[in-house]
N, C-alpha and C positions, 0 to 999 in steps of 0.2 A: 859260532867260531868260523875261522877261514881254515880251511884245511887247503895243503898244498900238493895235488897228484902231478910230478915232475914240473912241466913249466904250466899247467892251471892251475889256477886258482880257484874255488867253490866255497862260496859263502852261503853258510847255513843261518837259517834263524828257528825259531823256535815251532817247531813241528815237521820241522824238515827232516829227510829220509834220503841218504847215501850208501850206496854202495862201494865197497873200498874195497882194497888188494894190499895187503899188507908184505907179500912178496919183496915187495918194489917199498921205498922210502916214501913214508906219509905224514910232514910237518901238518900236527891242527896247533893253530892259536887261536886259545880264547879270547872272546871279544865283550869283556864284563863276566860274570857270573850266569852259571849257566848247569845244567844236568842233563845230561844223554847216557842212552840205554844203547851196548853193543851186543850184537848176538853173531858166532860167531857159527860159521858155516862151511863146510869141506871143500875143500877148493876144486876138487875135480867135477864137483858137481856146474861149475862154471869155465871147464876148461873147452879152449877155444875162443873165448869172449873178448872181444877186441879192445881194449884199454881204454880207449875211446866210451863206451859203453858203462866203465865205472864214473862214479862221481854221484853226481845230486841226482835223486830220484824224483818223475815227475808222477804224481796221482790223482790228476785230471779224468781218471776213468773209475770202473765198479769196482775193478782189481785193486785198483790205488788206493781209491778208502778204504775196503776191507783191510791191505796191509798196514795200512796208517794204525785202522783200529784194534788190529791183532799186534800188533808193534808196541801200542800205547798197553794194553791189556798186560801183553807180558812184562813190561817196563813197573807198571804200578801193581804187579804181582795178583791181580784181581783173576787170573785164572788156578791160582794156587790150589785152592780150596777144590778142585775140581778135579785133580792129578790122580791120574791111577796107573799101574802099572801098564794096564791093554792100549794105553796111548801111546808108546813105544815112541817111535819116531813121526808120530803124524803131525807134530807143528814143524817139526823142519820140513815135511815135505809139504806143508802148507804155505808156509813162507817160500819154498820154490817156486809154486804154483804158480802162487799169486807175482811172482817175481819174474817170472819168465813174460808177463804179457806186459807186465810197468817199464820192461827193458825196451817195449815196443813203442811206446807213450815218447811224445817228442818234446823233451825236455827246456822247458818254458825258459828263455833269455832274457827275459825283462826287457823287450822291447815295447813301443806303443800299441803292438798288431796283438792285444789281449783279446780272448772272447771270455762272452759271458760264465759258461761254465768252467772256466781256467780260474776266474776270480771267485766263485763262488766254491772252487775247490782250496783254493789258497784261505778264504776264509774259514771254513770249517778246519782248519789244521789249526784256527788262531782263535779260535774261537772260547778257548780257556784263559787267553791274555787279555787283563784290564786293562792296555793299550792298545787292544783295537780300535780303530776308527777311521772313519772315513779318508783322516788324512794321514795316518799312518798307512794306511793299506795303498794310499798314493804314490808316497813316497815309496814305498817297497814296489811297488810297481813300473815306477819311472812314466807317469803319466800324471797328467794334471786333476784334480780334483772334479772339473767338468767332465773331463774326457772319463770319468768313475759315474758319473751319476748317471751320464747318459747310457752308457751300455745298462744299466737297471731297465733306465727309461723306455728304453725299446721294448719292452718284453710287460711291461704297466707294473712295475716295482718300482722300489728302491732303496737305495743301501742300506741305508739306517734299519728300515722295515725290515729287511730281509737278517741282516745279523740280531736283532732283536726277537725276529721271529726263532732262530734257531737255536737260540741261547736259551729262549723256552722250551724248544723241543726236548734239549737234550736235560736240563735242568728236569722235566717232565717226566723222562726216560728212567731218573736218575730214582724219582722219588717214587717211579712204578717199584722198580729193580729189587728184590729183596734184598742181595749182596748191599746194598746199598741204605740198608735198613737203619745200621747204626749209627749213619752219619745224618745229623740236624738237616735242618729245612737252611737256615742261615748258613751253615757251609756248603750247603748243594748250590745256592745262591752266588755265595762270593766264588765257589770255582767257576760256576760258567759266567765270571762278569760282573755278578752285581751287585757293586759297593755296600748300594743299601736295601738292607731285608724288606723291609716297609715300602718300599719299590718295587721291591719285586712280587711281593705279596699283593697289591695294588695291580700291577701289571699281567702277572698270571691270572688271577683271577676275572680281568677285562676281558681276558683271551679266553678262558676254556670254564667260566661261568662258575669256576671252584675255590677256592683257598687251596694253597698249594698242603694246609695237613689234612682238609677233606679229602682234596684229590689224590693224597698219601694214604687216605684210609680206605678210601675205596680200591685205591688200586690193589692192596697188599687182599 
């Protein structure tokens, strides 16, 4: 969606993280269909914060993922099961925590001056979307498909490998997870990516010498 804080504009896509101020008038238009999670938080606990400072959040750092994944966690209610009364206020001040050093994170402008781990943090927020790829993630970056391959190429990677690779990790994670028990091998599959089960099954197995229901049985 493009949300409109007075005269900026901030275009979100899908695993993107904003901080807003509802004080002040905040146009969002949707841009196709779409789902987001808002958590809302007492404003004093950000007073003084220069206006400037709200808008799209960058999580190119430890903080950033952690809040991407405590974000994502409370959105798909996967910490529910977990609520007790002695947890009182400890994820709001989790979510400040981690919110005070992302405020420090210097907010990526889709310029061509990308580094490596800016794009590998951008990926891991997309890494649930069956339209990742190489040239989407170009296009959202405002640089050439070259000028993508080669930042891998420095470091002896490359793209394809790398989101491949993590798509396993997490698919991997998923089938450790007990929480995660009740959900199939084929839907742990198709959320991180991959169309076909038999692909995938082929492919993890390359990787970590298992069938992803051995590697389910052993892990549980």
């Amino acid at each position: 969606m493009a949300i409109e804080l007075g005269e900026r504009v901030v275009d979100l896509r899908a695993g993107d993280l904003a901080l807003l101020d509802f004080s002040e008038g905040v146009k969002m238009t949707p841009q196709g269909l779409f789902s987001h999670v808002s958590i809302p938080l007492p404003r004093e606990l950000f007073k003084g914060l220069e206006r400037a400072r709200f808008g799209k959040l960058s999580t190119t750092g430890v903080c950033g993922q952690l809040l991407g994944t405590l974000v994502r966690q409370v959105a798909g209610g996967e910490l529910a099961q977990w609520s007790c009364p002695q947890d009182g206020d400890g994820v709001q001040r989790a979510l400040v925590a981690l919110l005070e050093s992302v405020l420090e994170y210097r907010v990526c402008d889709h310029s061509p001056g990308w580094q490596l781990h800016e794009v590998q943090s951008l990926i891991q927020q997309r890494l649930d979307s069956p339209r990742l790829s190489p040239a989407s993630l170009s296009e959202e970056l405002g640089i050439s498909n070259r000028q993508l391959y080669r930042l891998f190429e420095a470091s002896g990677d490359s793209v394809c490998r790398y989101i491949l690779r993590e798509r396993l990790l997490k698919a991997a994670q998923d089938l450790r997870d007990p929480v995660c028990a009740h959900r199939s091998i084929t839907e742990i599959a198709s959320y991180w990516g991959f169309a076909d089960s038999a692909h995938f099954s082929k492919t993890f197995k390359k990787q970590t010498g298992l069938t992803p229901s051995l590697y389910r049985s052993r892990g549980h």
